[in-house]
N, C-alpha and C positions, 0 to 999 in steps of 0.2 A: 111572510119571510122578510127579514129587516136587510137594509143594504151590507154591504161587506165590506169590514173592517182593514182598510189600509193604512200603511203609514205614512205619514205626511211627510215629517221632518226626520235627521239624524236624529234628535231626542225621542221622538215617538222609538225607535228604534235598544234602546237603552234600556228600555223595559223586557225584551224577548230575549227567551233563551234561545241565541242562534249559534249556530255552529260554525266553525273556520270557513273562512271561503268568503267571497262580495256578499256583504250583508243585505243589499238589496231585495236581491232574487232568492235569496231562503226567506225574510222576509216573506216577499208575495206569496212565495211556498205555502207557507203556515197559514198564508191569510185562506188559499185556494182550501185547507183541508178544514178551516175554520170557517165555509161559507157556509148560508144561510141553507143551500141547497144541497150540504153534503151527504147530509144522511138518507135525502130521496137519491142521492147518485147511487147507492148501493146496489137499487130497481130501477135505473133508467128507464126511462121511457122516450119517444121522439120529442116528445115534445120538449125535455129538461137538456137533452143533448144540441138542441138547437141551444137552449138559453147557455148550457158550456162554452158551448162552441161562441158565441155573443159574447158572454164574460173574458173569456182568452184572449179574443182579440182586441178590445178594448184595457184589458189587464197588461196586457204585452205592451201598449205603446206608452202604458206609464208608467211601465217600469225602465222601457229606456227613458224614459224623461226625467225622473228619479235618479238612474244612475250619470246622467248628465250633468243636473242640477248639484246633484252631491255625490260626487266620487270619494266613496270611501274604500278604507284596507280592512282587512279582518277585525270581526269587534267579540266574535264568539273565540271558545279556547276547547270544544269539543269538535270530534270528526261529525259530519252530518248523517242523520239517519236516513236509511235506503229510501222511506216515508219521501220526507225531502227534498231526496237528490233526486226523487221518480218525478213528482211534480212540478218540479224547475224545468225536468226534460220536456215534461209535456203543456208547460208553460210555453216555454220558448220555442216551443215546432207548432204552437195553436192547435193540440190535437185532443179533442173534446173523449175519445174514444180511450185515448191513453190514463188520460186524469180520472176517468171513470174506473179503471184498470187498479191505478192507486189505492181508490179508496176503497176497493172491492176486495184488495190484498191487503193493506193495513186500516181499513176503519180512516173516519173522520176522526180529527181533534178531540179529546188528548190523546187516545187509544192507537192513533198511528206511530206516536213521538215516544210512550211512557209505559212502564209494565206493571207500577203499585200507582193504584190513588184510594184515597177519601173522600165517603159517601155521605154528603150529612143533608140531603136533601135534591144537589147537587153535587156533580163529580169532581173534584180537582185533584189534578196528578202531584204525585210525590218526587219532586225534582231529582233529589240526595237522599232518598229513604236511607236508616240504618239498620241494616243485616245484621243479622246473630253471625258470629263465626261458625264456623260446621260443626266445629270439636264444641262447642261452648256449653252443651249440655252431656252431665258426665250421671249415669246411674239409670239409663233410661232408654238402655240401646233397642230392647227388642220392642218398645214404642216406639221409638221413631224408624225403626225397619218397617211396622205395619204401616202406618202414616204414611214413608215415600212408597213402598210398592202401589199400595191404594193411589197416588198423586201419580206415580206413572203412569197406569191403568187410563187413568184419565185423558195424559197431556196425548194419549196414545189415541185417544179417540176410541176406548174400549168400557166395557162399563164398569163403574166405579160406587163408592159406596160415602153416601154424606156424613161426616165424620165429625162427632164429638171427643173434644180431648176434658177430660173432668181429674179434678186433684186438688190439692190443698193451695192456698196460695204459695207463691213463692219459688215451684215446684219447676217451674219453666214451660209450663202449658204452651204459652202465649210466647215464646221463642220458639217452639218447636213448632209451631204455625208458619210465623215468619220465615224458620229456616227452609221453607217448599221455596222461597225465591230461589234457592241456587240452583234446581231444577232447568236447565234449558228450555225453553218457550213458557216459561211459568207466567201466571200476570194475576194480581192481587185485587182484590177490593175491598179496602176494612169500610164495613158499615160501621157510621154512628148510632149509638142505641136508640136516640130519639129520631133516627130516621127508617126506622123498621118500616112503618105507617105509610113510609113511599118506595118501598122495597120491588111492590109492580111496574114503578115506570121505570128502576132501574134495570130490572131482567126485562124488560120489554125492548132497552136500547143493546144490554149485553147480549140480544138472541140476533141481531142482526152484525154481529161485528164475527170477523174470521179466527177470533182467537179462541182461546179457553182459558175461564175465569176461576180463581179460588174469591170465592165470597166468605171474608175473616167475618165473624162476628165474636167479638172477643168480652171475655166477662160476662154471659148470657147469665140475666137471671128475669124472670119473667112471671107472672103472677097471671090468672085466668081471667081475673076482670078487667084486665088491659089491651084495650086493642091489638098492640103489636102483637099481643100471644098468639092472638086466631090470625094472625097475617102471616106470623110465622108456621103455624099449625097447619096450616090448610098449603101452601108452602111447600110442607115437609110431608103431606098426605098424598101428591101429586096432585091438584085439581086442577080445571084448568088452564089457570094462571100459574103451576106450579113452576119450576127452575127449569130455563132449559138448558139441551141437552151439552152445551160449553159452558155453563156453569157447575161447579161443584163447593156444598155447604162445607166451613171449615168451621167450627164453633169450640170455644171454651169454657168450663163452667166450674166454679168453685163448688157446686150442688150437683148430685145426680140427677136429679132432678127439674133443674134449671127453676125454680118458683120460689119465691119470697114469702116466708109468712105461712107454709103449709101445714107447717104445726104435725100434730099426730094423724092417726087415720081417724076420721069420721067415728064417735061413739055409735051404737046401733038404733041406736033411736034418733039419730040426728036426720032431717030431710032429705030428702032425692040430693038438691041442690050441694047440700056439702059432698054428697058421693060425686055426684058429676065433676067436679071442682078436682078433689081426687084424680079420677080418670081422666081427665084431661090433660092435665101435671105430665102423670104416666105416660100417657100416649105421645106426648111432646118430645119425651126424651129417647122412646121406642125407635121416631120415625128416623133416628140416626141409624144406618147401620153399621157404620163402625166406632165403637166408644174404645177408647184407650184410658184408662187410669193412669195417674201420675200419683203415687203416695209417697206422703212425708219420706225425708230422710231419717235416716237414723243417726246416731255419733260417729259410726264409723265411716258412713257413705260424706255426710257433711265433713268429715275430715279429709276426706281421698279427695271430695271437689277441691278445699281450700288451697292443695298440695298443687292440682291443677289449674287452678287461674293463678295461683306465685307462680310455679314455673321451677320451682323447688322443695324441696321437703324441709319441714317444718321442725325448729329448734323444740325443747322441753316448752320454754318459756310460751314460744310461739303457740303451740299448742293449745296451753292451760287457757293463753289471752283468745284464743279461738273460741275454745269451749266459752269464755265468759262473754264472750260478744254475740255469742248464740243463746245465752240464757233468757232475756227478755223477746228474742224476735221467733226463735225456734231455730231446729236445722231446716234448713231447704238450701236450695242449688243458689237464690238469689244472695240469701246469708253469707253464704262462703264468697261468692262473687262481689260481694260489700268486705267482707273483711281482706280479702284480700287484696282491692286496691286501697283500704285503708294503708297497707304493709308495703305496698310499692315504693322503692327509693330507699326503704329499710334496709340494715344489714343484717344477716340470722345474726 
């Protein structure tokens, strides 16, 4: 374990997302949830509560010397999170048993402070992520009713079903994902697709935090001879590295299928191998149990969206320019939603 990260100067300070309040001691805060030793505080043991209880005390007397040396006024513009405020409290009473208490209730860094991050190897949280509005997808209501019942089930601690959303591009798959943020205790993790490959050490860190995780994996297409496939397959098979029981799979795919390049089925003369290849394809997209389709719009559905991101119904002229701006791209939810801030500031 490497030593723990404090701040030296006001400048070192300029870099942290801190919240209103004496920026010292949220500072130290962040550094205690960011220490080398937080994610054994989850399992204490005597022996890590001695070295707490060591670090606190030694942390405590410089951060008054910090706040001596440089007395600062508020440098953040957010209220602090409970994360935080618990830590500071258990900062400044030197109580090893409380700071344990913290991160038993919200996770070590990021996971105490953030509810969406990005996985590409490593974690980093989504400061100002951007939410879909609620209304934002219009054509698609009794999928996104199965979607949140399924995401409540979960957040409820009940069981729940790993869930493929598959459709055409454009269609808002990949918003209606996102939309699980407005959920109350929701908390995100878009995988990068070239981080599948380390997909075990990150459910291996998500099994030990108090939360429950939606794992986005967005745009899923996957071929058999690629590692990631049998990381995700085996995964999605339950074995026993599979997902646990605070996580749940949120996946989208332009393909039923999820695979690149599968072509037709197997002629009858063709090798074991091409079958297997086959079945595996299949079995991949099985292990979801809930698939929601998202299909094409039509002219008349892409017209009722465009009606809804103007916020007004649409002139003759407007119309026709609608239909011509959908000819090269198609109808979908995304189309309407481009043409329409194309017409913002416009008069019918």
């Amino acid at each position: 374990m490497g030593p723990m990260e404090l701040p030296k100067t006001p400048l070192d300070l300029l870099d942290l997302d801190l919240p209103r309040g004496e920026p010292w001691g949220y500072a130290f805060a962040q550094s205690l949830l960011k220490a080398p030793w937080a994610w054994r505080a989850l399992r204490p043991t005597p022996g890590l509560m001695q070295l707490l209880r060591q670090d606190l005390e030694a942390l405590s007397l410089e951060l008054e010397e910090r706040r001596r040396e440089y007395p600062l006024a508020d440098l953040g513009e957010r209220p602090p999170y409970p994360a935080e405020e618990e830590a500071l409290a258990a900062l400044l009473a030197r109580n090893p048993e409380a700071l344990a208490r913290v991160l038993q209730a919200h996770g070590p860094y990021p996971f105490a402070l953030y509810r969406t991050f990005r996985f590409f190897g490593e974690v980093r949280p989504l400061e100002n992520p951007r939410l879909p509005r609620e209304d934002e997808l219009l054509g698609y209501e009794e999928q996104l009713k199965a979607l949140k019942a399924n995401a409540l089930r979960f957040l409820s601690g009940k069981p729940a079903l790993h869930t493929l959303l598959y459709g055409a591009r454009g269609t808002g798959k990949s918003t209606a994902a996102k939309s699980l943020l407005h959920l109350p205790q929701a908390r995100m993790v878009e995988v990068e697709p070239k981080a599948l490959d380390h997909l075990e050490s990150l459910l291996e860190r998500l099994a030990l935090l108090p939360h429950r995780f939606f794992l986005f994996l967005d745009d899923l297409s996957l071929d058999p001879k690629e590692e990631a496939f049998h990381h995700l397959k085996a995964l999605l098979e339950g074995s026993l590295e599979g997902p646990p029981e605070n996580v749940l799979l949120v996946a989208t795919s332009n393909r039923r299928h999820l695979v690149r390049h599968l072509g037709e089925n197997p002629l009858p003369g063709e090798g074991p191998t091409a079958w297997d290849a086959l079945q595996d394809a299949l079995a991949l997209s099985e292990r979801f149990g809930l698939v929601l389709t998202f299909p094409p719009f039509d002219k008349a559905l892409y017209l009722q969206a465009v009606v809804h991101h103007l916020g007004r119904s649409l002139t003759p002229k407007e119309e026709a320019e609608a239909l011509r701006f959908a000819l090269q791209k198609g109808f979908s939810g995304r189309v309407a939603r481009q043409f329409a801030l194309s017409q913002l500031g416009t008069t019918p």
